[in-house]
Backbone as CSV, one residue per row, in Angstrom:
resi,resn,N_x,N_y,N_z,CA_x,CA_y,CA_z,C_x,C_y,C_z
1,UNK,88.970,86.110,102.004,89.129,84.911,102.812,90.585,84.758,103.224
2,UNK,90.991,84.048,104.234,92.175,83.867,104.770,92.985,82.793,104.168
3,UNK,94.133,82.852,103.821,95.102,81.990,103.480,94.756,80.935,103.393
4,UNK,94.560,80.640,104.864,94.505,79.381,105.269,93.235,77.830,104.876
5,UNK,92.520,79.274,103.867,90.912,78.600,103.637,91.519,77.608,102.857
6,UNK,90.854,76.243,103.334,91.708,74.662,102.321,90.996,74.437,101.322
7,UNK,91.272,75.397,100.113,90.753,74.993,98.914,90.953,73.598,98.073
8,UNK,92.302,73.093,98.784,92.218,71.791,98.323,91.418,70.701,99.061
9,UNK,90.749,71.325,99.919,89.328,70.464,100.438,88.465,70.929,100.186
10,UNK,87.466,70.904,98.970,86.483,71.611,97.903,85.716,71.095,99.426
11,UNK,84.938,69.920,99.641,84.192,69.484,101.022,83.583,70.303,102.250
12,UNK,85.426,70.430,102.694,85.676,71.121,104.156,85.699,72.487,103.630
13,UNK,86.036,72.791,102.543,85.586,74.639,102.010,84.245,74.812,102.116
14,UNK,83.316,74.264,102.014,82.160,74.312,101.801,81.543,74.354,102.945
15,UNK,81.554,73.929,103.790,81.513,73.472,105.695,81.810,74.528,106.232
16,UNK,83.139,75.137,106.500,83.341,76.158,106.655,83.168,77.755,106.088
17,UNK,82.611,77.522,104.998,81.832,78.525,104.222,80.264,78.945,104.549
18,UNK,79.629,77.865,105.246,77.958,77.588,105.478,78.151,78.764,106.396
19,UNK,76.748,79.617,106.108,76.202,80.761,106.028,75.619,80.281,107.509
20,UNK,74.288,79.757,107.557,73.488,78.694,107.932,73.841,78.367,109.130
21,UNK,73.446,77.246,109.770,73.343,76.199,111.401,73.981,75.346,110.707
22,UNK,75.273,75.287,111.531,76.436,74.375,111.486,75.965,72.919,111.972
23,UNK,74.696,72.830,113.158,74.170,72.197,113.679,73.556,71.302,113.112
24,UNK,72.523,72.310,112.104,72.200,71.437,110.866,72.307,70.695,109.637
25,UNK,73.710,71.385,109.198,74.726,70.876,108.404,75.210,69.483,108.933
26,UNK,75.299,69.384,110.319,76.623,68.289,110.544,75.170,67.042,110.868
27,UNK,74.366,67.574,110.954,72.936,66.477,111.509,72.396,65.658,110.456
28,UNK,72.445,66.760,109.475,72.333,66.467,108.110,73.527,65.158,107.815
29,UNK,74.922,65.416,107.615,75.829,64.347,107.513,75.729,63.367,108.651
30,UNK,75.338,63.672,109.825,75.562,62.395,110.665,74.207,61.317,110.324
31,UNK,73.179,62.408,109.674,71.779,61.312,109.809,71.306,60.982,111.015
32,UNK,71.284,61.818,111.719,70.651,62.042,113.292,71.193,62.990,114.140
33,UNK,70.487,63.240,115.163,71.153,64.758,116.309,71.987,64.687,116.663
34,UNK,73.058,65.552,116.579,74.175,65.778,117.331,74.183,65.150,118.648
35,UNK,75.446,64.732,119.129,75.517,64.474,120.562,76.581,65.622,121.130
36,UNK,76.067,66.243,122.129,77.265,67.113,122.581,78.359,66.892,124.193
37,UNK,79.407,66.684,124.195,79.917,66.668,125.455,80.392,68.108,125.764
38,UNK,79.640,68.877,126.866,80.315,69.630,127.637,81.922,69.557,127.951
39,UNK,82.861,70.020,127.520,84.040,69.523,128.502,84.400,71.265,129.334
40,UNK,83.798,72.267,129.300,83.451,73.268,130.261,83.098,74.270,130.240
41,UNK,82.553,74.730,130.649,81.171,76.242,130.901,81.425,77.086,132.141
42,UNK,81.424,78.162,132.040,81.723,79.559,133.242,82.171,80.546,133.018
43,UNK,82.325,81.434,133.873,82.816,82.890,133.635,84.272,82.744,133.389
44,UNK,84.464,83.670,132.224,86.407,83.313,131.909,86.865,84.688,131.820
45,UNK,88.128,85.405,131.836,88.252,86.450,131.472,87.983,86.547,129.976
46,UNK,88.192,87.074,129.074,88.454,87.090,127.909,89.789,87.207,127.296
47,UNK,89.956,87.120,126.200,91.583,87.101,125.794,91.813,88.392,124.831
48,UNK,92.696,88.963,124.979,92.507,89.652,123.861,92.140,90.090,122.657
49,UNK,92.547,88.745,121.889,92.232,88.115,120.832,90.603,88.150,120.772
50,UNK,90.128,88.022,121.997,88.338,87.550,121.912,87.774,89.316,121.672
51,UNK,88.320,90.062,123.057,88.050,91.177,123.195,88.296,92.026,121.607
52,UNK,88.767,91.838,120.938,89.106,92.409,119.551,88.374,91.895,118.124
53,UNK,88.008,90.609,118.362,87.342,89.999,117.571,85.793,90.862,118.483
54,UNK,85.396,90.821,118.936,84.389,91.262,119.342,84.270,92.997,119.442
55,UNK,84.876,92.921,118.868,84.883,94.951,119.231,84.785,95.703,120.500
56,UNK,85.535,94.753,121.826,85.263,95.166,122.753,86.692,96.188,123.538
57,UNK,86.776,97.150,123.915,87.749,97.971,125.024,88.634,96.850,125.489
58,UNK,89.450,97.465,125.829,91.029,96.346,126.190,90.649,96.266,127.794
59,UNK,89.875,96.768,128.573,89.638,96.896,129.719,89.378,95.625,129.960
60,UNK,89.380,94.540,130.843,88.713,93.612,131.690,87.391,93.434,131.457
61,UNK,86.991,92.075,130.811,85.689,91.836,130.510,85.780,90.483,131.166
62,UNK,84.207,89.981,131.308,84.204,88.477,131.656,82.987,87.892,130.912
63,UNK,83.165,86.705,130.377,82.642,86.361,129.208,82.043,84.609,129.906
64,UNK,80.740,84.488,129.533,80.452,82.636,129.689,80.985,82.065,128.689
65,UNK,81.953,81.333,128.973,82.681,80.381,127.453,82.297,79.283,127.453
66,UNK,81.714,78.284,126.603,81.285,76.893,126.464,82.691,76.376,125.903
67,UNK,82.821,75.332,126.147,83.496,74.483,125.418,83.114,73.080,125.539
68,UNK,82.857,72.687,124.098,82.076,71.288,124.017,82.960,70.276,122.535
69,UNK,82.745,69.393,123.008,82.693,68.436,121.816,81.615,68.327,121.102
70,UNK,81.561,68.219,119.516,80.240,67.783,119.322,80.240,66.110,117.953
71,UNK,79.815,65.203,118.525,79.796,63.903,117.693,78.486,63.860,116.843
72,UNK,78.984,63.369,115.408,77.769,62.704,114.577,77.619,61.190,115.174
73,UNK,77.764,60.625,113.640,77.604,59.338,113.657,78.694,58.680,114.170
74,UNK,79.922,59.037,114.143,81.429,57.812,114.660,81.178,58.367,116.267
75,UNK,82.051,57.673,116.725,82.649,57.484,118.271,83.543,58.520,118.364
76,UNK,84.434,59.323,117.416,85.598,60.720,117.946,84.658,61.578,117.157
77,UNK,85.164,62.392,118.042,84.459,63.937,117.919,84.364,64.397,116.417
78,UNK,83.439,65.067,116.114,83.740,66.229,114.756,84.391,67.413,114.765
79,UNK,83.763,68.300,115.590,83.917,69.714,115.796,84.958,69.510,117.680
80,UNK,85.542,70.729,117.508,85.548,71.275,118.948,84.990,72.453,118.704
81,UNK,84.243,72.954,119.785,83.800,74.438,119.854,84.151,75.057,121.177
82,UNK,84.234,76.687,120.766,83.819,77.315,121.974,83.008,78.567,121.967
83,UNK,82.265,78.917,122.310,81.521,79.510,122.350,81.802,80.903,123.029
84,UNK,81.698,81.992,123.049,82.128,83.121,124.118,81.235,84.402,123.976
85,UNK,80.265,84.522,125.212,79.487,85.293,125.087,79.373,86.192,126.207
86,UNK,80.004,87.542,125.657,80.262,88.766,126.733,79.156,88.903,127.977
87,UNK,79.482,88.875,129.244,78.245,89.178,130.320,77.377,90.048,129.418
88,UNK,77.582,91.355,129.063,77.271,92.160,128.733,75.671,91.755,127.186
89,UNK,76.344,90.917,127.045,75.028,89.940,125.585,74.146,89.031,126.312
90,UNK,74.372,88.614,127.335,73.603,87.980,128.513,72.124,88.392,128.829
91,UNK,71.231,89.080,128.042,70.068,89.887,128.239,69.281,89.412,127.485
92,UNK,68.107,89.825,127.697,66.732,89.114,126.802,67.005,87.726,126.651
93,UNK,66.332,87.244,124.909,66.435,85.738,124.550,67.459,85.604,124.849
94,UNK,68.717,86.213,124.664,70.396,85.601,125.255,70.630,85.113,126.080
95,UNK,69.688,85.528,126.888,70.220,84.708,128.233,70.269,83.180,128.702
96,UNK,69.372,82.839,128.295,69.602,81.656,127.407,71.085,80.717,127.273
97,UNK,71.421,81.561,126.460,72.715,80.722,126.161,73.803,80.313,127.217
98,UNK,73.768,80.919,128.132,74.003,80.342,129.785,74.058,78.879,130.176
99,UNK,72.920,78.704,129.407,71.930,77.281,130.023,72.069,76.163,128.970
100,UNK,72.945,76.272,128.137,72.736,75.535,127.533,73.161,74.054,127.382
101,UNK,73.648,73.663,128.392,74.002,71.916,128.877,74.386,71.641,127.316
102,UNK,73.779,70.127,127.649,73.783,69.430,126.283,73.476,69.661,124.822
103,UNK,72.507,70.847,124.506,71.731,71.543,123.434,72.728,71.860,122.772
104,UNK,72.702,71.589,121.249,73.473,72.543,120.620,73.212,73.702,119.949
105,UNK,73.845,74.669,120.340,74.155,76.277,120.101,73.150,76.548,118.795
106,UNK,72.957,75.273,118.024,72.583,75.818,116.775,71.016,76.201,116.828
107,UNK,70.328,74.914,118.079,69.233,75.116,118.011,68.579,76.459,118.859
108,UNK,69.389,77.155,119.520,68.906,78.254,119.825,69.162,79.471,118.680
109,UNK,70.077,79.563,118.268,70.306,80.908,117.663,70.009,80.703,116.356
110,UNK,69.571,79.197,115.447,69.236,79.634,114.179,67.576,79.242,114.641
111,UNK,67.042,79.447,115.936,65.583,78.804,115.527,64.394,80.018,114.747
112,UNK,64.951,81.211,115.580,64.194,82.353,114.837,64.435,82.714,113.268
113,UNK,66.007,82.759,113.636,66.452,83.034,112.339,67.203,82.262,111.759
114,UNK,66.926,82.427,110.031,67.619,81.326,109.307,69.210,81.713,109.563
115,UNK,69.285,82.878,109.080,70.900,83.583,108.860,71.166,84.092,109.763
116,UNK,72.267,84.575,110.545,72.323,86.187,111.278,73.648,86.712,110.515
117,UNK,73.771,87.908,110.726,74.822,89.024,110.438,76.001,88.294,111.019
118,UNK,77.112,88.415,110.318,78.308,87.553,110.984,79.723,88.248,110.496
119,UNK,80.641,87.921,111.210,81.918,88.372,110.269,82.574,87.204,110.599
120,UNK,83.377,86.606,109.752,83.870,85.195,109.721,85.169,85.435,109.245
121,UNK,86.280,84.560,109.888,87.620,84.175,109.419,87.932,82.589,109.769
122,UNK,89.088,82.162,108.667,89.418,81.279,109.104,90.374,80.954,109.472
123,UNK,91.299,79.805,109.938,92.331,79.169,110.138,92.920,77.833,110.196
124,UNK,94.230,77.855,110.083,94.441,76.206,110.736,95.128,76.524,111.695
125,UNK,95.414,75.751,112.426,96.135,75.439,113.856,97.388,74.673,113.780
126,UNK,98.096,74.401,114.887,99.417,74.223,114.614,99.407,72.341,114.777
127,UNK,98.537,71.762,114.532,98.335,70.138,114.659,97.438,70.053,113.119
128,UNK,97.378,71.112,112.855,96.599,70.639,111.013,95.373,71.033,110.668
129,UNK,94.457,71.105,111.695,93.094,70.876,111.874,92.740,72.685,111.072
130,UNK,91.446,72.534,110.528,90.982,73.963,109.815,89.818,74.208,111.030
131,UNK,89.778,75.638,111.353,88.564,76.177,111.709,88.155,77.557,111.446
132,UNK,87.259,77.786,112.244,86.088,79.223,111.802,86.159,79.549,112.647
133,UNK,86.301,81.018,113.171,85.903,82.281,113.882,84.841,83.114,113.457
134,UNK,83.606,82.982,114.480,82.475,83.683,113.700,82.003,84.860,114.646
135,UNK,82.102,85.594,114.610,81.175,86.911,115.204,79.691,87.016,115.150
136,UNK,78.986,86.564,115.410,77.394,87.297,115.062,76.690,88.169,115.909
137,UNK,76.148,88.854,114.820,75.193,90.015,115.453,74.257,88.867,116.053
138,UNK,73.547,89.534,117.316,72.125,89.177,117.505,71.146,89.732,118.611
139,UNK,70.579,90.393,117.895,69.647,91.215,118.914,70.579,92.442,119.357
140,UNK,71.667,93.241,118.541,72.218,94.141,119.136,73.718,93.908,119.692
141,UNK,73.388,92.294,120.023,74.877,92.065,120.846,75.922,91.200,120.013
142,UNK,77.016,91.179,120.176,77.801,90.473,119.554,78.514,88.885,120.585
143,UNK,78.450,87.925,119.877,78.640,86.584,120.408,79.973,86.128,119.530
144,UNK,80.763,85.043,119.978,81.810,84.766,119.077,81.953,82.880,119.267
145,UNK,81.566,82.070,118.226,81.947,80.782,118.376,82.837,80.664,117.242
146,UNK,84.040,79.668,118.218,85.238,79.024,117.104,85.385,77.719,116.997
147,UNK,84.858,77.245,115.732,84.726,76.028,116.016,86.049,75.377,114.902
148,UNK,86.580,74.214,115.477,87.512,73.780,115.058,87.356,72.353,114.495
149,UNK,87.426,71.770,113.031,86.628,70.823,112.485,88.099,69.140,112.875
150,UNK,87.492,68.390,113.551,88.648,67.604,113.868,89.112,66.468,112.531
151,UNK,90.016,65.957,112.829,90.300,64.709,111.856,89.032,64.038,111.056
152,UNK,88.623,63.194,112.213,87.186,62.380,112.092,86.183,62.913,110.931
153,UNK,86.121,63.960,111.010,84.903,64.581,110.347,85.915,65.241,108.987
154,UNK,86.698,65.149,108.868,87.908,65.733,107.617,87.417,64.357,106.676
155,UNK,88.217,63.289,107.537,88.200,62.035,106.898,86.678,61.566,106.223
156,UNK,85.585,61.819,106.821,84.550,61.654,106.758,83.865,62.209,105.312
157,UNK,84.438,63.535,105.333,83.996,64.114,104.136,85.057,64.072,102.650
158,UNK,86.142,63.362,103.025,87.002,62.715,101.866,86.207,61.126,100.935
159,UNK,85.181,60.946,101.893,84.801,59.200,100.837,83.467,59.781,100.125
């Protein structure tokens, strides 16, 4: 695990440790469905950083990136996410994930399966906040969401 994993948040270690639908984890604490705000969706280049986490050639790729808020129960956000899924993973059930407006990520990709294959790291960021970098296999292709756990939902899991 990475440095950065906040063992002095036994809580938020645990959160960021879930194997599982993050989706369902946080639905679970909010006591009802996620609400998600889009704040933007489209073709992006990729970053290096993405292209490498993904095992992809340094060549020019273009990737659909989500980026959403996602709220429980309070009024500020929990999570930020983004989502980044190579044209190239865009096939079969994947395709899918294109479309996904308001839905959260979780209910498509854990509905078949409980688990998928993943490689996970973590971090903090330079404002405090802890998050996850996750890779998952699925269906052959590799997908990458980073979700970043905000204040709100820190505080939340301190009472």
């Amino acid at each position: 695990m990475s440095k950065n994993f906040p063992h002095h948040l036994p809580k938020l270690a645990k959160v960021l440790s879930q194997t599982g639908s993050l989706t369902a984890l946080l639905e679970q604490q909010a006591g009802k469905p996620l609400q998600v705000q889009v704040l933007s969706e489209g073709l992006r280049p990729l970053t290096h950083q993405q292209k490498s986490l993904l095992g992809l050639p340094p060549k020019m790729h273009l990737a659909w990136v989500r980026t959403v808020r996602l709220y429980g129960s309070d009024d500020d956000a929990w999570v930020l996410a983004n989502s980044v899924f190579p044209l190239s993973a865009l096939v079969g059930r994947l395709k899918r994930l294109k479309f996904l407006g308001k839905t959260p990520i979780g209910y498509v990709l854990f509905r078949q399966y409980r688990t998928l294959p993943y490689e996970r790291s973590f971090y903090q960021n330079d404002t405090g906040n802890y998050g996850r970098r996750t890779v998952y296999a699925v269906d052959g292709h590799k997908i990458l969401i980073d979700e970043q756990f905000l204040p709100s939902f820190v505080a939340r899991l301190a009472d």
